[in-house]
C-alpha positions as CSV (number, residue, x, y, z in Angstrom):
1,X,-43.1,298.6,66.7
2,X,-45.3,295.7,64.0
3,X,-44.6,293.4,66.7
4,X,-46.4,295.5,69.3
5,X,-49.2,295.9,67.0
6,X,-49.5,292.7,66.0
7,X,-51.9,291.4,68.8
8,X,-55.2,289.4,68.0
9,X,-57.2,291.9,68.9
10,X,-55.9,294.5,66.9
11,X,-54.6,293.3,63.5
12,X,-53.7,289.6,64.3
13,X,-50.2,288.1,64.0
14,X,-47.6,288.4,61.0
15,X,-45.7,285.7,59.7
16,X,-42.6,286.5,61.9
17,X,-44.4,286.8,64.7
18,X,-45.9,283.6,64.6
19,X,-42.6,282.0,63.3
20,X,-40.8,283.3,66.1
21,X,-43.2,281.5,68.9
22,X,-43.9,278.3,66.9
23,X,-40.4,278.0,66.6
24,X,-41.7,276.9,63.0
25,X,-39.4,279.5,59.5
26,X,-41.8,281.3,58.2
27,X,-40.6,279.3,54.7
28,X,-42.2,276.4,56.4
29,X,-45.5,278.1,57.6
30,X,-46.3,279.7,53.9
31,X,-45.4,275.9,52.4
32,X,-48.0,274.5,55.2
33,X,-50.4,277.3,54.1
34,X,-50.1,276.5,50.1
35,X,-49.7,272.8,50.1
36,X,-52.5,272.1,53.3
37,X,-54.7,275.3,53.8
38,X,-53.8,276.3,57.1
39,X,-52.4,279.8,57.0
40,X,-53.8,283.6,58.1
41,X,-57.7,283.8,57.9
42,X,-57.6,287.7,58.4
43,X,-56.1,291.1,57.5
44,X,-54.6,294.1,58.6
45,X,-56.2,297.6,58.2
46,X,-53.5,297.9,55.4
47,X,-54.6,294.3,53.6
48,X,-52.0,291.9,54.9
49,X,-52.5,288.4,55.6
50,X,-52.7,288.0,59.4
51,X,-53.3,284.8,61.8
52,X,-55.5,285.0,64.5
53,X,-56.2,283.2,67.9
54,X,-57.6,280.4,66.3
55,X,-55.2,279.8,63.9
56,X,-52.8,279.9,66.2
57,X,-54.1,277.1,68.0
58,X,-54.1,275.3,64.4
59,X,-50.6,275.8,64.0
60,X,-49.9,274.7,67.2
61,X,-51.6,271.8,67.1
62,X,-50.2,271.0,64.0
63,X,-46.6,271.3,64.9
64,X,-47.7,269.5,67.9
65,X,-48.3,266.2,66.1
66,X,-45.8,266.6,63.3
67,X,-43.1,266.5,66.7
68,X,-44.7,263.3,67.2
69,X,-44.6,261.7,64.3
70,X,-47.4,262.3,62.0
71,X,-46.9,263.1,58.3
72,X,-47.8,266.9,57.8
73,X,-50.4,266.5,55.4
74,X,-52.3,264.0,58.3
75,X,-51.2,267.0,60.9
76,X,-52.6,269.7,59.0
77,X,-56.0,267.9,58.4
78,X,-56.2,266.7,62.0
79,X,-55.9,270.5,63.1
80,X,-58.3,271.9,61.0
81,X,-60.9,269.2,62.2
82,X,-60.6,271.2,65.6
83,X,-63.8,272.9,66.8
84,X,-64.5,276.2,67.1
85,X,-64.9,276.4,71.0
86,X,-61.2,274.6,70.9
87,X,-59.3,277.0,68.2
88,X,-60.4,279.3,70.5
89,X,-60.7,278.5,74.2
90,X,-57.5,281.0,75.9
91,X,-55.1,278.9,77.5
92,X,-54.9,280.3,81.4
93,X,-53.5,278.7,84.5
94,X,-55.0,276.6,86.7
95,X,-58.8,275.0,86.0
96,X,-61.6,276.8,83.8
97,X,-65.3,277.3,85.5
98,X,-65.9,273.7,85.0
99,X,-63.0,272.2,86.7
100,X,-61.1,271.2,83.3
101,X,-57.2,271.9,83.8
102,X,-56.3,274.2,80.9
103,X,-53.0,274.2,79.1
104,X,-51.3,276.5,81.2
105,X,-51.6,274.0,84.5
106,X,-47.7,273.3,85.5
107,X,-46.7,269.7,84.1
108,X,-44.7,267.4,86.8
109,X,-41.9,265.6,85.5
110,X,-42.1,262.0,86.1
111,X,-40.1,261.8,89.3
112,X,-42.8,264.1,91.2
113,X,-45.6,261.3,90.1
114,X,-43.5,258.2,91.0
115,X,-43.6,260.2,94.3
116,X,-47.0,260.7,94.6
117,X,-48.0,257.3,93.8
118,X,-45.6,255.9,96.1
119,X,-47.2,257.9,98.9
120,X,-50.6,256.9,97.6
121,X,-51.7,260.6,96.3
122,X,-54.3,260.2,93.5
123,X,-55.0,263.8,93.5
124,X,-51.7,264.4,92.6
125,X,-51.2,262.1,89.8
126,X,-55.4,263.3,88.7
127,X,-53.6,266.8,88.4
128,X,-50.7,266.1,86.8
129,X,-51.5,263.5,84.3
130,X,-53.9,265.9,83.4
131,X,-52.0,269.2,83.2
132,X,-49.5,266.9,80.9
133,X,-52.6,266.1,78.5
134,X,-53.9,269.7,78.5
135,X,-50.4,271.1,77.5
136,X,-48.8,268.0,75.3
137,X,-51.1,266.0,74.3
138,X,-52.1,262.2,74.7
139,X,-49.1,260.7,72.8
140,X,-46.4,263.1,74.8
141,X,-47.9,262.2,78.4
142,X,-47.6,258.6,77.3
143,X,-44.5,258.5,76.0
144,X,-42.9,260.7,78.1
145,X,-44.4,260.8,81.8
146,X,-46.3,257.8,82.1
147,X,-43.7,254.7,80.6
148,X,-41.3,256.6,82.2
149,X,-43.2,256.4,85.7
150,X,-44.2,253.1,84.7
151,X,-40.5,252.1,84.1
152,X,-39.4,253.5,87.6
153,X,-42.1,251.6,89.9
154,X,-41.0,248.4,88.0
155,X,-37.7,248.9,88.7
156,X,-38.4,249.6,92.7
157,X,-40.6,246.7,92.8
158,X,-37.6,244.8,91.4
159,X,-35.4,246.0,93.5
160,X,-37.2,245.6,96.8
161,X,-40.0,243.1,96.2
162,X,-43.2,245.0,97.2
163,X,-45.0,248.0,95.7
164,X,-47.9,246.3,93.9
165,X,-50.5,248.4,95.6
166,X,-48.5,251.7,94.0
167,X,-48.6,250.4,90.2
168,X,-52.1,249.5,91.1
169,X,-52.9,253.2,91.5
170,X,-50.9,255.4,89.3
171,X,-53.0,252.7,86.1
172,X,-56.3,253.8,88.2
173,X,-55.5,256.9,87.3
174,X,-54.1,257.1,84.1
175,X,-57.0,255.1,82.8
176,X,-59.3,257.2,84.1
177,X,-57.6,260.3,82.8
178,X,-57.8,258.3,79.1
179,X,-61.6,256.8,79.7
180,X,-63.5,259.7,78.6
181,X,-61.0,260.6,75.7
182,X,-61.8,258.0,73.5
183,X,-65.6,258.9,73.1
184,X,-67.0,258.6,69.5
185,X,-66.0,262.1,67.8
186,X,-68.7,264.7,66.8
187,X,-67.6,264.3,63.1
188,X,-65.3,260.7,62.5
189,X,-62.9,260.6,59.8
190,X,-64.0,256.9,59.2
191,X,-67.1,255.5,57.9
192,X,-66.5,251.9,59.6
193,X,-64.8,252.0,63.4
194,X,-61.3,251.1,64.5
195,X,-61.2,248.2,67.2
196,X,-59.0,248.2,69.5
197,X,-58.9,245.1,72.2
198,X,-56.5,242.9,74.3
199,X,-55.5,239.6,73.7
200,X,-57.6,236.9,74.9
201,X,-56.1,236.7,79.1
202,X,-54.0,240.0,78.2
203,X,-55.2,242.2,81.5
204,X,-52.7,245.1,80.3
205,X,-55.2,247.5,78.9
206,X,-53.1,251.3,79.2
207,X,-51.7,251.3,76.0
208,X,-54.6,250.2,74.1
209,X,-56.6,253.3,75.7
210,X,-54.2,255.7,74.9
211,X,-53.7,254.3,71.5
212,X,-57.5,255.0,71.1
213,X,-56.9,258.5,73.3
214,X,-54.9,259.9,70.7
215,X,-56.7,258.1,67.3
216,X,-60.3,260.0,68.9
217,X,-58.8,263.3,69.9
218,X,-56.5,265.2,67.4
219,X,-57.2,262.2,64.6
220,X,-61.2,262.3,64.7
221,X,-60.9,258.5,64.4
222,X,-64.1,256.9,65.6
223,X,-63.0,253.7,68.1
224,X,-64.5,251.1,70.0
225,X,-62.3,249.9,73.0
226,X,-62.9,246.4,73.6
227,X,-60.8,246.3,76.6
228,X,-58.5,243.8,78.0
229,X,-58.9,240.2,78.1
230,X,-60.6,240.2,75.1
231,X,-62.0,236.7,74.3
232,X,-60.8,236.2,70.2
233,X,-64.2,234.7,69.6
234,X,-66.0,238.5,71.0
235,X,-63.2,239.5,68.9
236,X,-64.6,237.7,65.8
237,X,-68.1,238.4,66.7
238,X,-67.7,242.2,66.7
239,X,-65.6,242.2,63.6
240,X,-68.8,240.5,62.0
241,X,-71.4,243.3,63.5
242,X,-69.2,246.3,63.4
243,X,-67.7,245.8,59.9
244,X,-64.5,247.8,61.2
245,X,-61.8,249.6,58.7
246,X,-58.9,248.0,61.4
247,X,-58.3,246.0,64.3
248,X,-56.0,246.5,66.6
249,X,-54.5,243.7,69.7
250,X,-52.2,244.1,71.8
251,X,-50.1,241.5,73.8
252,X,-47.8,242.9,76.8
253,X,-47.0,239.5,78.1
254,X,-45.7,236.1,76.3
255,X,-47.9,234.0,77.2
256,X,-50.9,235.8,75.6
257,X,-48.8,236.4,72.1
258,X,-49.9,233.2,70.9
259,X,-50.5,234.8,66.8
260,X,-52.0,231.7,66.0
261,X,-55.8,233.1,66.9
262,X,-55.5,235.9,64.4
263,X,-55.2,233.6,61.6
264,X,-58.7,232.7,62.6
265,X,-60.2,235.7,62.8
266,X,-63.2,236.7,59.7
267,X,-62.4,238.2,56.7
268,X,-64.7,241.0,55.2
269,X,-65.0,242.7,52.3
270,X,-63.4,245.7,52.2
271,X,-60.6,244.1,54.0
272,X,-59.9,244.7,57.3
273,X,-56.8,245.4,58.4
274,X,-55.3,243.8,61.2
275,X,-52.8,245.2,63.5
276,X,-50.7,243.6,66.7
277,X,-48.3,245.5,69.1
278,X,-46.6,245.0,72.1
279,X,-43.6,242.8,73.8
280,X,-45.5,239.7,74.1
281,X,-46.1,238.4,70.6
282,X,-44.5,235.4,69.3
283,X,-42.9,235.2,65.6
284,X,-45.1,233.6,63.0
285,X,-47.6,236.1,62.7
286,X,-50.3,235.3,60.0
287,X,-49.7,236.5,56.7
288,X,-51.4,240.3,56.3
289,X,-51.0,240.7,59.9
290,X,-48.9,244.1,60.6
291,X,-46.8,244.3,64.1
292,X,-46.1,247.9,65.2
293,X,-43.1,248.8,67.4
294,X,-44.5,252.2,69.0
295,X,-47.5,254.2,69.4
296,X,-46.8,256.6,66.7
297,X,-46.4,253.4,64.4
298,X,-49.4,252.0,65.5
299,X,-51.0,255.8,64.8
300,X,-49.9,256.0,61.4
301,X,-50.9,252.5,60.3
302,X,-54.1,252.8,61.7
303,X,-55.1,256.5,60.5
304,X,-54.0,254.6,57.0
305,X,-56.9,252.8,57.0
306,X,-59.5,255.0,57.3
307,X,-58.7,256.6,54.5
């Protein structure tokens, strides 16, 4: 029966209730409310603590990141960073009146996109890479529907020697799913911007967007995308005007890793930090310079320095 009256709109959620569809003990949820501030905001008729819808949607995207890899403590104060319209906006199926797809839009698992981009269907892969962005998150969809897809056209292309035109479309479309998500946030975390660029001749520019993707959205991180084939001297030149907290370059094939550029690159004061990832760097990176295996690596160093 206090799990039937324990609706939003009548006296908010208890601590079981909202243990039980997290999936989070409620041990954990009063820790995250005493040691971060994110707990009930409301109360019952009879004066106990309650969550409501929007912290719900806290909670959730708290346990959202920590499943990712953030530290709690970064979780919690990425979640409470969320807006008001965002806390709150009901998750429904299908699109909203502007056209956004909402969290409740069925996800496709990778093998239904490697089919529609084999058979040419942008809407298709439009739709699902953004259902899986709406319901998961950035990080999620990257790591597990779009390397995965990724990984599968490779290995057909392998395999039968064609298939350039399919690759060619499903990174249309990803990138344009990740384009508009790394717009300058209403309320940055940082004082001095994150770059985030290509080696010079690098032309593999997904993972650098959805590096910034997920530093803008949850994170609040304010980045600038310099884009692939990133000259090292624009490099240097926008290091020197932008005054950034961290750089970040990434390398997917050996013959851009060449480290030796980064030695060159200009110093400031505070010190930048500078961060490389991907398969193609050689060894012998200059001293200070940080490699990262993984996006979540790369997300913690960089959300390091802003702070």
């Amino acid at each position: 029966m206090a799990d039937q009256r324990e609706t939003a709109g009548q006296a908010g959620y208890g601590i079981g209730a909202v243990a039980r569809r997290l999936g989070v003990p409620a041990p954990t949820l009063r820790t995250w409310n005493l040691r971060y501030g994110i707990g009930p905001s409301g109360r019952s008729p009879g004066g106990h603590r309650r969550y409501d819808e929007a912290d719900l949607r806290r909670l959730e995207e708290m346990n959202r990141l920590i499943h990712q890899g953030v530290a709690p403590a970064d979780a919690a104060r990425a979640a409470l960073r969320l807006r008001l319209e965002e806390v709150a906006r009901p998750a429904v199926a299908g699109a909203d009146d502007s056209g956004a797809v909402s969290a409740g839009a069925p996800v496709p698992s990778a093998a239904m996109l490697v089919r529609a981009a084999t058979v040419l269907d942008a809407g298709v892969v439009d739709a699902g890479v953004a259902a899986a962005i709406a319901r998961h998150g950035v990080a999620w969809t990257w790591q597990r529907l779009v390397l995965p897809v990724f990984e599968a056209i490779s290995a057909r292309q392998a395999r039968t020697g064609v298939g350039v035109e399919v690759e060619h479309v499903f990174s249309d479309r990803v990138l344009a799913a990740l384009h508009p998500l790394v717009e300058r946030p209403a309320a940055p975390v940082n004082g001095r911007p994150v770059l985030l660029a290509c080696a010079e001749d690098e032309q593999h520019s997904l993972p650098v967007y959805a590096l910034g993707a997920v530093l803008a959205g949850p994170m609040g991180v304010e980045v600038r995308v310099l884009g692939a084939r990133t000259p090292y001297v624009a490099l240097a030149d926008a290091m020197r005007r932008l005054g950034p907290c961290a750089v970040f370059v990434w390398s997917q094939q050996e013959v851009t890793g060449d480290p030796a550029p980064l030695g060159e690159l200009p110093s400031s004061r505070p010190p930048c930090r500078v961060v490389v990832g991907g398969p193609g760097w050689w060894s012998g990176l200059p001293r200070g310079v940080v490699r990262v295996s993984s996006l979540d690596e790369a997300v913690r160093c960089l959300l390091a320095a802003t702070s």
